[in-house]
GUBA-908368 format. One line per 3 residues: their letters; for each residue x, y, z of N, C-alpha, C. Coordinates in Angstrom, 1 decimal. Layout:
N
A = X:Y:Z:X:Y:Z:X:Y:Z | ...
//
This chain:
203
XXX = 0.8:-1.2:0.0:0.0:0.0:0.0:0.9:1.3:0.0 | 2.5:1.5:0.8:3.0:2.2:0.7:3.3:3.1:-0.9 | 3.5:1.9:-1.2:4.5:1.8:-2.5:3.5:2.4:-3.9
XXX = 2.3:2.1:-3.7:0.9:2.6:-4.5:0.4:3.9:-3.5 | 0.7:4.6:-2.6:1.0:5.5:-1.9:1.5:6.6:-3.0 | 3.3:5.7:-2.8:4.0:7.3:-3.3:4.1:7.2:-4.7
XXX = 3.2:6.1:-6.0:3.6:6.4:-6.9:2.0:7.3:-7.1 | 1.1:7.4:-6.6:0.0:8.4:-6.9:0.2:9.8:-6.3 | 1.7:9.9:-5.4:1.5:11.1:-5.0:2.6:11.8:-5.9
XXX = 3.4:11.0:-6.2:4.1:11.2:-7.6:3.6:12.4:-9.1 | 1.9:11.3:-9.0:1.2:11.8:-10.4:0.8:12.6:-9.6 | 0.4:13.5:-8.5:-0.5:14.5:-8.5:-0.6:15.7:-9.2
XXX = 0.5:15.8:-9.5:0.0:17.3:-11.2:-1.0:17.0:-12.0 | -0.5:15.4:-12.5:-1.3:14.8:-13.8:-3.0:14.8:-13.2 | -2.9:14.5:-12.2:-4.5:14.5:-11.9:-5.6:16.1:-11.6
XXX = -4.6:16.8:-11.6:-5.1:18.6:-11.8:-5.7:18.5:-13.4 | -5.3:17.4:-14.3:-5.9:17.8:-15.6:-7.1:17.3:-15.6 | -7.9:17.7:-16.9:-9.4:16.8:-17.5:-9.3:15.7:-17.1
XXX = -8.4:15.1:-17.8:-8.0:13.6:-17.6:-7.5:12.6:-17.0 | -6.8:13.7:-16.0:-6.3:13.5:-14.5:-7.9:13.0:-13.9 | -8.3:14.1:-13.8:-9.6:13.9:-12.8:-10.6:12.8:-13.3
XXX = -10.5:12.5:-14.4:-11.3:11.0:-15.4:-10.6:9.7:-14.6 | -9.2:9.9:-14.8:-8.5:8.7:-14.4:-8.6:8.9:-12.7 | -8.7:9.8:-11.8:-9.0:9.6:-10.7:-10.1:9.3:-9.8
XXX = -11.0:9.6:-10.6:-12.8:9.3:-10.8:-12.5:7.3:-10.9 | -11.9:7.1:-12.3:-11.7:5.7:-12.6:-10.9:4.8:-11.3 | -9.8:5.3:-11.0:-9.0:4.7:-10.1:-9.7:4.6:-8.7
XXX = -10.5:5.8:-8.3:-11.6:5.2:-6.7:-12.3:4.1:-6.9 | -13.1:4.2:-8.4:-13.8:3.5:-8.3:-13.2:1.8:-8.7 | -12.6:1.6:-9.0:-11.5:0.4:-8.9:-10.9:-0.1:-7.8
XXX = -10.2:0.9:-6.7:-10.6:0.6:-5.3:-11.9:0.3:-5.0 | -12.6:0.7:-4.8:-13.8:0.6:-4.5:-14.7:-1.0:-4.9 | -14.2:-1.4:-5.9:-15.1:-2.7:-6.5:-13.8:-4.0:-6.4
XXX = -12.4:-3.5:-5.9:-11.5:-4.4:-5.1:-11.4:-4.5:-3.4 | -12.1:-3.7:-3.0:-11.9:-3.8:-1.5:-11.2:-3.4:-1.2 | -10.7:-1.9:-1.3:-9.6:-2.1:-1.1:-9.2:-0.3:0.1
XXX = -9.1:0.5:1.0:-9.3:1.5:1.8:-9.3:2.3:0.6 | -9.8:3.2:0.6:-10.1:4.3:-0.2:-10.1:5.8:0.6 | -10.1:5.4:1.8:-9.8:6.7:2.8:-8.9:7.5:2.3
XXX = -7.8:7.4:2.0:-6.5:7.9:1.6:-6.5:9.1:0.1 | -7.5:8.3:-0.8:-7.8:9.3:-1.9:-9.0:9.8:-1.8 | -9.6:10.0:-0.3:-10.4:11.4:-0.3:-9.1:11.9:0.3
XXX = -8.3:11.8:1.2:-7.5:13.3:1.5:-6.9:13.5:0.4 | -6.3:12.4:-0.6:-5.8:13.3:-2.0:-6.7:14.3:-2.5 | -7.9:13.8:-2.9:-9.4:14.6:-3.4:-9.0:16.0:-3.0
XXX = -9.2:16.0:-1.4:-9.1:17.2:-0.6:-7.8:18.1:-1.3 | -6.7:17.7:-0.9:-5.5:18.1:-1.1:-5.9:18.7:-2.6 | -5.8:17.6:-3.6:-5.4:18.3:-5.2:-7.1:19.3:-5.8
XXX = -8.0:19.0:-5.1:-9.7:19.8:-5.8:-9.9:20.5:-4.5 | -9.5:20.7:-3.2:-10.2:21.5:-2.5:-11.5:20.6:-2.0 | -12.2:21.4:-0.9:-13.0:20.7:0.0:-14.4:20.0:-0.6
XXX = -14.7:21.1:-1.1:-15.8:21.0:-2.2:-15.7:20.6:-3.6 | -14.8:21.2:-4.3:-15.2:19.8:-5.7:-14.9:18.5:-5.2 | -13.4:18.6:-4.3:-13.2:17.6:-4.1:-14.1:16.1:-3.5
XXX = -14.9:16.9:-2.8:-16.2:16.2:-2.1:-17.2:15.2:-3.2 | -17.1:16.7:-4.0:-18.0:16.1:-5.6:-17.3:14.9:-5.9 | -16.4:14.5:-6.3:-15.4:13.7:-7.2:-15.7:12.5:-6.5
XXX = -15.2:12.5:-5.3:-15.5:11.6:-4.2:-16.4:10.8:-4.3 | -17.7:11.5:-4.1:-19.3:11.1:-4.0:-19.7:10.6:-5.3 | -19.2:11.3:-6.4:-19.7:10.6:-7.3:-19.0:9.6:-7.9
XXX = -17.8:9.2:-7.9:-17.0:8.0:-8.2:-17.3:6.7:-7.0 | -17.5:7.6:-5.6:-17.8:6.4:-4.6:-19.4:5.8:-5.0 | -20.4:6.6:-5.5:-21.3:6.0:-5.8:-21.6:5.0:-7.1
XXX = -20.5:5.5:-8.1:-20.8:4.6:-8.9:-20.1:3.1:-8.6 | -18.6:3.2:-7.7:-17.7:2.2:-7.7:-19.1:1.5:-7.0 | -19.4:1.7:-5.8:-20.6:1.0:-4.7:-21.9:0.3:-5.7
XXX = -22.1:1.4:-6.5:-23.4:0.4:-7.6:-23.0:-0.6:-8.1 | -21.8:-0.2:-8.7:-21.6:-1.4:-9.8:-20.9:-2.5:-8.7 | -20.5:-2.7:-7.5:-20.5:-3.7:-6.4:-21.8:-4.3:-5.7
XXX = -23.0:-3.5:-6.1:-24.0:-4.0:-5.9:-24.7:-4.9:-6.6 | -24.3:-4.6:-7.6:-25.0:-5.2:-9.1:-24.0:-6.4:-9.3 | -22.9:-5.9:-9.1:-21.7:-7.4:-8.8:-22.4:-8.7:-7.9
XXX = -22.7:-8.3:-7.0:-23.0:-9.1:-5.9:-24.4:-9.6:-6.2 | -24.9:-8.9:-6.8:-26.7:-9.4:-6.8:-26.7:-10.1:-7.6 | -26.0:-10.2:-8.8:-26.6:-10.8:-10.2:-25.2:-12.3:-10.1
XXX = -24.2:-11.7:-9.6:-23.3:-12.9:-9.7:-23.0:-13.7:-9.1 | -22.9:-13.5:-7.1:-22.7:-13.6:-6.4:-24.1:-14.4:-5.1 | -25.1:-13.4:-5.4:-25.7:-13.8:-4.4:-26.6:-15.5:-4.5
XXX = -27.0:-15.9:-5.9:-27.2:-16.9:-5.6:-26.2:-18.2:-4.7 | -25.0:-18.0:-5.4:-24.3:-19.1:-4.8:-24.3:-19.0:-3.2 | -23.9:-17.6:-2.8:-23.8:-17.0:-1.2:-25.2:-17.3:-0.6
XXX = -26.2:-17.7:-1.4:-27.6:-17.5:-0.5:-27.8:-19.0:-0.1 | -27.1:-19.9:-0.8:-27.4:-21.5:-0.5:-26.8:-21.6:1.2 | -25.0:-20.5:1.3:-24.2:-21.1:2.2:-24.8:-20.2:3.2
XXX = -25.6:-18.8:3.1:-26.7:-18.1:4.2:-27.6:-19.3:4.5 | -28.1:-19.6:4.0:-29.0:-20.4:4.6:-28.9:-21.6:5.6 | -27.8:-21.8:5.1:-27.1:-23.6:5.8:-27.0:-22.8:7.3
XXX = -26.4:-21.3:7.6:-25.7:-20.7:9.2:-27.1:-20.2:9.1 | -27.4:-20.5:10.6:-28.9:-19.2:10.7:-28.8:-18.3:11.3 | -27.0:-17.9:12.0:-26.4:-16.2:12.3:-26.8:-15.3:10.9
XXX = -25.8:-16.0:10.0:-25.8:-15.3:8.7:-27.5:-14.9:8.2 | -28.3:-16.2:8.3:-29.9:-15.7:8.0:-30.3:-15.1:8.9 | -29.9:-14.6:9.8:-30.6:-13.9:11.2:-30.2:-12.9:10.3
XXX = -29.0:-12.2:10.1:-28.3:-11.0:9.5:-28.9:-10.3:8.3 | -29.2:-11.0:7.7:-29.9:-10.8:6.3:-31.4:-10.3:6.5 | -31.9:-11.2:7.9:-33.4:-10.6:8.2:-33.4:-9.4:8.8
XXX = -32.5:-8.9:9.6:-32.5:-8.0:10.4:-31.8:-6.5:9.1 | -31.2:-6.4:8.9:-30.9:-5.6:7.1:-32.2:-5.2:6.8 | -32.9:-6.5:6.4:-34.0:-6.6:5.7:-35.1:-5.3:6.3
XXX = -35.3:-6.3:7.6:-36.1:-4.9:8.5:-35.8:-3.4:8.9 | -34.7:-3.3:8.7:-34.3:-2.4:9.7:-34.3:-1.2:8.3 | -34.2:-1.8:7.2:-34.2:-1.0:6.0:-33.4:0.6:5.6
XXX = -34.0:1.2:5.0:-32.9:2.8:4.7:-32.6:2.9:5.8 | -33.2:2.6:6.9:-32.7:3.7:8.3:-31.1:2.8:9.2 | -31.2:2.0:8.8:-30.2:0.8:9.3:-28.8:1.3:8.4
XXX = -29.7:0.9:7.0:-28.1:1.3:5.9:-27.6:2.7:6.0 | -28.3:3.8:6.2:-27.4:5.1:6.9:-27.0:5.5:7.9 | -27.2:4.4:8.8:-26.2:4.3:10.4:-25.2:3.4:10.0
XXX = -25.3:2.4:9.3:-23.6:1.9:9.1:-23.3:2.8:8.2 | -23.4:3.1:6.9:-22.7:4.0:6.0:-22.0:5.0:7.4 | -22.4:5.5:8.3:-22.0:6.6:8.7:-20.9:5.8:9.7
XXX = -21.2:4.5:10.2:-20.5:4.2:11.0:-18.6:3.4:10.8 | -17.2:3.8:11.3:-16.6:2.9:10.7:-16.2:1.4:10.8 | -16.8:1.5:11.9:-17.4:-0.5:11.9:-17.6:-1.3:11.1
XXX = -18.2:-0.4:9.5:-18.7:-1.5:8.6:-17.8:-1.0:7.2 | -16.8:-1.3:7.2:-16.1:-0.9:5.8:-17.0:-1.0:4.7 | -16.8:0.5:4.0:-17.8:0.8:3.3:-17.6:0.0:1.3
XXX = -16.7:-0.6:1.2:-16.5:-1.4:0.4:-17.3:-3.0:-0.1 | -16.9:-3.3:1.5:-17.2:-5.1:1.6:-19.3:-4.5:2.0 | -19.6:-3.9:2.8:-21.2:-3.2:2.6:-21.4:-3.4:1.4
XXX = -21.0:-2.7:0.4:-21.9:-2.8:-1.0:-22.1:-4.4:-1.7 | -21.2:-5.2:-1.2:-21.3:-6.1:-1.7:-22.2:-6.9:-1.2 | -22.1:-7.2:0.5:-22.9:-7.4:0.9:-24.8:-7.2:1.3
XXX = -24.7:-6.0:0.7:-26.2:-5.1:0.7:-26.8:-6.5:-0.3 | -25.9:-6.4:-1.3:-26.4:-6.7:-2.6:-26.5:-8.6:-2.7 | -26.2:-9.3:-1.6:-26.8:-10.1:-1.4:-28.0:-10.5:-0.3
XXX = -28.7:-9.5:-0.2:-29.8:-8.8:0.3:-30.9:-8.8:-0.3 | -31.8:-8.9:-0.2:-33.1:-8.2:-0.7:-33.5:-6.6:-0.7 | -32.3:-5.9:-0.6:-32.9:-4.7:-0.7:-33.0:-4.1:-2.1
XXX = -33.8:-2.9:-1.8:-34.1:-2.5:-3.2:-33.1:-1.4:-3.2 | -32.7:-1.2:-4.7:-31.7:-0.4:-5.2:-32.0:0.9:-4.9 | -32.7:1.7:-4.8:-33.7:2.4:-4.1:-32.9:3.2:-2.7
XXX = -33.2:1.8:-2.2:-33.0:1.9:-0.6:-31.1:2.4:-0.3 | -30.8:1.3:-1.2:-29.5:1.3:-1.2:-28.6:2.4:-2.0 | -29.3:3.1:-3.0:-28.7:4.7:-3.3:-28.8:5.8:-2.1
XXX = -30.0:5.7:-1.9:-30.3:7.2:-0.8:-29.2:6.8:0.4 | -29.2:5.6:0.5:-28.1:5.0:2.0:-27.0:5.5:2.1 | -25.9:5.5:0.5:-25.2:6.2:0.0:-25.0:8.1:0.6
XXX = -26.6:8.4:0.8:-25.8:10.0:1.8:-25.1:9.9:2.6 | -25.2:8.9:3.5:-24.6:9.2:5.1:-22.6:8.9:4.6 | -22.6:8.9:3.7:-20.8:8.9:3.6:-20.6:10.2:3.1
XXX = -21.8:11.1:3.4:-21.7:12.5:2.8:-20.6:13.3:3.6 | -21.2:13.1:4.8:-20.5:14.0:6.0:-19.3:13.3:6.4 | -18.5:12.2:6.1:-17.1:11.7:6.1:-16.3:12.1:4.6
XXX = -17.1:12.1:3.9:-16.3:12.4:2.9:-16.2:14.0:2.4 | -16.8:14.8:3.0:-16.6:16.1:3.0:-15.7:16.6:4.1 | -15.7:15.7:5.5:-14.6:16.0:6.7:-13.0:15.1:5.7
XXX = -12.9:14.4:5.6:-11.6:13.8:4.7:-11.4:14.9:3.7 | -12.0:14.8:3.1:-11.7:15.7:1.6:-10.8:17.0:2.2 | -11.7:18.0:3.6:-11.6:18.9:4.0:-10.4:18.9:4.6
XXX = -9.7:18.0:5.5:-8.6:17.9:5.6:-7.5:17.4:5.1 | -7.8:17.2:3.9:-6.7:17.2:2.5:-6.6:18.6:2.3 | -7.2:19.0:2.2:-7.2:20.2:1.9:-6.4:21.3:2.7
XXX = -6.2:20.9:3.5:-5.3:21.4:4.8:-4.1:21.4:4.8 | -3.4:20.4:3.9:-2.0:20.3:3.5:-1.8:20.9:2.6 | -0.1:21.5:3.4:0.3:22.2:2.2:1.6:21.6:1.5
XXX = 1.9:20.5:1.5:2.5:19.3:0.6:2.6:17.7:0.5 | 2.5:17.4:-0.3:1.9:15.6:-0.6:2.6:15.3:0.7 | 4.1:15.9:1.3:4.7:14.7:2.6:3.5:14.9:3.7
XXX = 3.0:16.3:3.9:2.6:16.7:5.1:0.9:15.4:5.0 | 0.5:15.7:3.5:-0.5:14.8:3.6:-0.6:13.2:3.7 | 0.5:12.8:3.7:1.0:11.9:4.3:0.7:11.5:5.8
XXX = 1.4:12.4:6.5:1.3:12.4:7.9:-0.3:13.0:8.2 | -1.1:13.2:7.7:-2.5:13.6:8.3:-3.0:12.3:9.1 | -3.8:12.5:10.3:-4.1:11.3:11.0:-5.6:11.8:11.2
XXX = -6.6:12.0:10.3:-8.1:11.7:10.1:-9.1:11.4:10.9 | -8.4:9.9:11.5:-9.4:9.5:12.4:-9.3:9.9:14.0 | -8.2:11.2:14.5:-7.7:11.8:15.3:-9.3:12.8:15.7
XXX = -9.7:13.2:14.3:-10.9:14.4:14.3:-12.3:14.0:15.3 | -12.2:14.8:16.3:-13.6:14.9:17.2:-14.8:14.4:17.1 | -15.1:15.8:15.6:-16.2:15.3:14.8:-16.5:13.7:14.6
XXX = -15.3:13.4:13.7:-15.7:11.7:13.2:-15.7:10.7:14.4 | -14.9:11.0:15.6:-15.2:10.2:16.4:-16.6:9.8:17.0 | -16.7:11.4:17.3:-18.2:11.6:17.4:-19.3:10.8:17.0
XXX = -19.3:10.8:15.9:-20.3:10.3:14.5:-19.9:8.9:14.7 | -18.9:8.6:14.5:-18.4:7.2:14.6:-19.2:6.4:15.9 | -18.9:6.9:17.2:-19.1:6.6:18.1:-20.6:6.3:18.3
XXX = -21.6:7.3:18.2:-23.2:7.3:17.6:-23.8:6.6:16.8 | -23.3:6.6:16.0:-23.7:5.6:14.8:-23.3:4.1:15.1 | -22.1:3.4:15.9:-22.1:2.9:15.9:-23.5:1.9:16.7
XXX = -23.0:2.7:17.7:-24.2:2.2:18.9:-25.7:2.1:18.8 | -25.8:3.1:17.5:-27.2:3.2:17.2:-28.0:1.7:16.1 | -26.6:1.5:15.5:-26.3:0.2:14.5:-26.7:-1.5:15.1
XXX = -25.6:-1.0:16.6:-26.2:-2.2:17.4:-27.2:-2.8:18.2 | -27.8:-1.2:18.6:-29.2:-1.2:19.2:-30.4:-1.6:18.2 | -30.0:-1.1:17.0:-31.1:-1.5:16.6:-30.7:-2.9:15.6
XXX = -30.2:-3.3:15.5:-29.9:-4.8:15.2:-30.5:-5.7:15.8 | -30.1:-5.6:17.2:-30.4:-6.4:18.2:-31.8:-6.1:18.2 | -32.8:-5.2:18.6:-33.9:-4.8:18.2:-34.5:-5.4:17.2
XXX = -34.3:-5.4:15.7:-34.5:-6.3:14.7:-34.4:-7.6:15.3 | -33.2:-8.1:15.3:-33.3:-9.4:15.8:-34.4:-10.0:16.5 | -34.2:-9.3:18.0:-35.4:-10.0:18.5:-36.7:-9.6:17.9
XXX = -37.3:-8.8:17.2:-38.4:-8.8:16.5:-38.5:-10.4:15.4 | -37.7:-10.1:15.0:-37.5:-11.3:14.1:-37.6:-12.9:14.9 | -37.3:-13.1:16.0:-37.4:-14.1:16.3:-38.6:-14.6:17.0
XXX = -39.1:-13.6:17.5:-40.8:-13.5:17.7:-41.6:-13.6:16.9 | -41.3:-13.4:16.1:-42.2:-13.3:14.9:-42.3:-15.1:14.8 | -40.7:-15.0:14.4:-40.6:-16.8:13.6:-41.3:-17.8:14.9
XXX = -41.3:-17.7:16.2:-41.7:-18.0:17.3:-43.1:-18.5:17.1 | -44.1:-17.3:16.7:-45.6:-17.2:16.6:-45.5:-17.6:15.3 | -45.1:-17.7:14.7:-45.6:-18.5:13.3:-45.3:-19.9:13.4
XX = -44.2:-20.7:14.0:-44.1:-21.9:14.4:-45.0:-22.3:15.4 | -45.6:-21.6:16.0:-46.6:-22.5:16.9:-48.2:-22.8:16.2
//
């Protein structure tokens, strides 16, 4: 990761161009559908576009890498994965509780970093949710990726942005911290709804 580090901080001129910003649009979203931390090119974002386009580039490359991980997983993926869901009834507990807990669940993890926002899209998407549900979910990485972006933006050379330490920020801890708790509460919540239910229907 180092070493793919400093050859992108290398190109950072090249990505000030039209085509720079095509090919850095392309390159998130490639992270993005490998799994791979992408935190790192929102502080470039920040650094080389500023807070605000930067933000833009971000959101819109992270949304398309996440779709097309969705559509990966749904159409290629989820049958095979739904045989070996079914066999663990943790894993089918998980899937029902998703299920219920719906938009309002998927924008407490998006916000939270408990749930790497990469391996999520994949997993959404062996889901039953509706694509729908799973774009608008996509806001809640609004307010992390406009705090990252913003503190790219803060350096005033590729070493210094190097050394930025992100998850140091108040804010995100904050948010982090909330979201997480809120993720679990209502999981468990789901859950046991879900198992009441299956309860009264077996008897």
């Amino acid at each position: 990761m180092t070493l793919i580090f400093e050859n992108i901080y290398n190109l950072a001129y090249f990505f000030n161009t039209n085509i720079g910003i095509f090919a850095f649009i392309l390159l998130y979203i490639l992270i993005v559908l490998l799994i791979l931390p992408a935190s790192w090119l929102s502080l470039l974002s920040g650094f080389l576009y500023g807070s605000y386009l930067g933000s833009i580039i971000v959101f819109f490359a992270a949304v398309i890498g996440a779709s097309g991980a969705f559509f990966i997983s749904k159409s290629f993926l989820s049958i095979k994965l739904k045989k070996v869901i079914n066999r663990f009834p943790r894993l089918s507990l998980m899937e029902q509780v998703v299920q219920k807990g719906g938009l309002k669940l998927i924008l407490l993890a998006r916000l939270s970093p408990l749930f790497p926002f990469s391996i999520l899209n994949y997993f959404y998407g062996l889901n039953n949710i509706k694509f729908r549900n799973f774009a608008l979910g996509l806001l809640g990485i609004i307010p992390g990726t406009f705090l990252y972006c913003s503190i790219g933006s803060l350096a005033k050379s590729l070493q210094e942005l190097k050394n930025l330490q992100p998850t140091n920020n108040l804010f995100i801890t904050i948010i982090s911290v909330v979201s997480t708790l809120l993720v679990v509460y209502f999981s468990a919540k789901y859950a046991k709804e879900y198992i009441n239910e299956s309860k009264e229907i077996s008897l």
